[in-house]
C-alpha positions as CSV (number, residue, x, y, z in Angstrom):
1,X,29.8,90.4,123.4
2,X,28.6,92.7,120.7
3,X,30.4,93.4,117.3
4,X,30.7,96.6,118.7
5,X,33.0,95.9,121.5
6,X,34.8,93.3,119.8
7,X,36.1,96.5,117.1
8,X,37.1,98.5,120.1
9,X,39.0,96.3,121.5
10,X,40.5,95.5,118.5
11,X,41.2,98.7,118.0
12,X,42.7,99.9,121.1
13,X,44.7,96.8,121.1
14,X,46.5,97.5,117.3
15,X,46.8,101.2,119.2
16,X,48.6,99.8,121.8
17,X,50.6,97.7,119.8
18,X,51.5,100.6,117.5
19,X,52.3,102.8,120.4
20,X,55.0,99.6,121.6
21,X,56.4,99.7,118.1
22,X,57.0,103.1,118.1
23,X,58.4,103.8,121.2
24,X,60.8,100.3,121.0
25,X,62.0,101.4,117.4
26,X,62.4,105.3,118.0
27,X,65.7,104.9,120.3
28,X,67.0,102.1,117.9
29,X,66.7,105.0,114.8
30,X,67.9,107.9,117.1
31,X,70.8,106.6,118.7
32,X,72.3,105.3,115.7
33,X,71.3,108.0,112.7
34,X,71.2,105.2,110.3
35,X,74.6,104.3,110.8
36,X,76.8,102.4,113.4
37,X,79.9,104.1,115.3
38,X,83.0,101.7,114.5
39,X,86.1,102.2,115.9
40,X,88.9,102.1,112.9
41,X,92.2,101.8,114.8
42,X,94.3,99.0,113.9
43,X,98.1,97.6,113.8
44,X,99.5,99.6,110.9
45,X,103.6,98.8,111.0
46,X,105.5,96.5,113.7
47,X,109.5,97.3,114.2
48,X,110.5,94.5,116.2
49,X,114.2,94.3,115.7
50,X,115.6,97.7,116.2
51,X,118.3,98.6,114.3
52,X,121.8,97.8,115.2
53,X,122.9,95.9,118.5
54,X,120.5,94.7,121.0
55,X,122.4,96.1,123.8
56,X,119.3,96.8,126.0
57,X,120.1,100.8,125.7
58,X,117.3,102.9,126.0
59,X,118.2,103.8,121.9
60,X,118.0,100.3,121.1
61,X,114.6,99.4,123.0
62,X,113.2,102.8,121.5
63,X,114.3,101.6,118.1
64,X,111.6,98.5,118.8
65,X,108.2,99.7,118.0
66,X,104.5,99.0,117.2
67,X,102.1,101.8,115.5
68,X,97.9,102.2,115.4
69,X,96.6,103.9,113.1
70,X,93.0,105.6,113.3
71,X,91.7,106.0,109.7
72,X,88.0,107.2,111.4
73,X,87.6,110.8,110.6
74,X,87.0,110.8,115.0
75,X,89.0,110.6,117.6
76,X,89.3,107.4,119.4
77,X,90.0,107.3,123.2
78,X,92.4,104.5,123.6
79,X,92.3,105.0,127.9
80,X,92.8,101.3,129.3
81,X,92.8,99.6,125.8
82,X,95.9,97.2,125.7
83,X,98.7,96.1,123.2
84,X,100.1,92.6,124.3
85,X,102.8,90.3,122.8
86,X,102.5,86.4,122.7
87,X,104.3,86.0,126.4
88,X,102.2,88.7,127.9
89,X,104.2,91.3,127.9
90,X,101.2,94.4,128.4
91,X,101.0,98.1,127.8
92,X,98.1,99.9,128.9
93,X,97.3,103.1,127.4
94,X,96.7,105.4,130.2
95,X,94.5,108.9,129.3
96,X,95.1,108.4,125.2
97,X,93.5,110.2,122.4
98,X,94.0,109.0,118.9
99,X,92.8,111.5,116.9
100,X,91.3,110.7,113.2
101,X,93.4,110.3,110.3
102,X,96.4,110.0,112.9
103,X,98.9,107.1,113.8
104,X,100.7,106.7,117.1
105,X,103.9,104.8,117.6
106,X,104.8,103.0,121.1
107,X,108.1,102.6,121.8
108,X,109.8,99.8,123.9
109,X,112.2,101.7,126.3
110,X,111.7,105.3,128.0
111,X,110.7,108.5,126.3
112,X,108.2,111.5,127.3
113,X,104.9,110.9,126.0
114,X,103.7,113.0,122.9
115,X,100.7,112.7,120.6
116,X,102.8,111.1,117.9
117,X,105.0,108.6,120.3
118,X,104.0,106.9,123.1
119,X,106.6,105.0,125.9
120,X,106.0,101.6,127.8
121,X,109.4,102.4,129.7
122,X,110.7,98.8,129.7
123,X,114.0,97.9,130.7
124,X,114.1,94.9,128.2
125,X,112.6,94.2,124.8
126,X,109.3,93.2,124.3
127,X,108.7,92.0,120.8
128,X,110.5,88.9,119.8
129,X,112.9,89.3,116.9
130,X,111.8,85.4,115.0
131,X,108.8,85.3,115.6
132,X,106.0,87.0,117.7
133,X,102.3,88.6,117.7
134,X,101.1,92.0,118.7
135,X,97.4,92.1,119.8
136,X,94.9,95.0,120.2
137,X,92.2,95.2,122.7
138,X,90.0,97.5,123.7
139,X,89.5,98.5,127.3
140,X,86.7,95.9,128.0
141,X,89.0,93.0,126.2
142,X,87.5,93.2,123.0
143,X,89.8,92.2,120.0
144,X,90.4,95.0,117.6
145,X,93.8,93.8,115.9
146,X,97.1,92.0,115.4
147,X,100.0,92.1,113.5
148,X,102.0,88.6,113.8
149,X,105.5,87.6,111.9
150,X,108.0,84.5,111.6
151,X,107.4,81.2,112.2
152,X,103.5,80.6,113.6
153,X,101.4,77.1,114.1
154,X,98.9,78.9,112.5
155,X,100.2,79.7,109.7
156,X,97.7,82.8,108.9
157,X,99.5,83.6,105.2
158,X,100.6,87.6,106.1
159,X,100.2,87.7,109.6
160,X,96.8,90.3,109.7
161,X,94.0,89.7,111.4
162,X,91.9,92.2,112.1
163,X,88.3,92.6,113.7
164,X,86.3,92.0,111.1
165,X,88.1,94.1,108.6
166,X,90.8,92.8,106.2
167,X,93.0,95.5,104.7
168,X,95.5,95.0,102.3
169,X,98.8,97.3,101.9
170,X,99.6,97.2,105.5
171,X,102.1,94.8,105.6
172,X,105.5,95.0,107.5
């Protein structure tokens, strides 16, 4: 083989190469504009022993209450993301926009649906009064948050956990 042919291929193989690169790394760059989408919703304030009597009335399981908050400038859709307790007690959200810079609160008992408050139309409470854990997930079961209080085997200092992101002031 001549010197000749051995640069050619040489350099159509680099070209090739470069032309890989290029291609592989352009969606990578476009897609993401430097900067990767997070979701920022997360268990900002737990009411788990309504005020007054727990006498099952639909006041009373209203009183009882867990609130997201979105601190993304975006909206979030929350469709088919889930808030569960430690016994499995599960509320789906069902067509749900959170929008940015917004907090939603979701009662216990039965309400009509607003942006601002949200109903899991239960008949009996959910979270437990000494001790319990409210978990967020997305719709593909993906952990986002929790907000835990009494007693836990864990013993996680506040209670917070969140996915990757520890905030402080958000204690209940």
């Amino acid at each position: 083989m001549s010197a000749s042919s051995s640069v050619r291929r040489l350099t159509t193989a680099a070209g090739v190469a470069a032309t890989v690169v290029g291609v592989v790394a352009l969606p990578a760059s476009a897609a993401g504009h430097g900067r990767p989408h997070r979701e920022r919703v997360y268990v900002s304030d737990v009411q788990y022993d309504s005020p007054g009597r727990d006498d099952r009335s639909n006041r009373s399981l209203n009183g009882e209450w867990v609130e997201l908050t979105n601190d993304s400038r975006r909206a979030v859709n929350l469709d088919g993301w889930t808030l569960q307790d430690e016994d499995g007690h599960t509320y789906t959200f069902d067509h749900y926009r959170l929008n940015g810079r917004a907090t939603v609160r979701v009662h216990t008992g039965n309400g009509r649906d607003t942006r601002t408050d949200l109903y899991q139309d239960r008949r009996g409470y959910v979270w437990n009064n000494n001790s319990d854990t409210a978990t967020l997930r997305t719709d593909r079961g993906r952990f986002v948050d929790e907000a835990s209080w009494g007693h836990h085997r864990d013993h996680r200092g506040d209670g917070r956990r969140h996915g990757g992101d520890h905030r402080e002031g958000h204690r209940h």
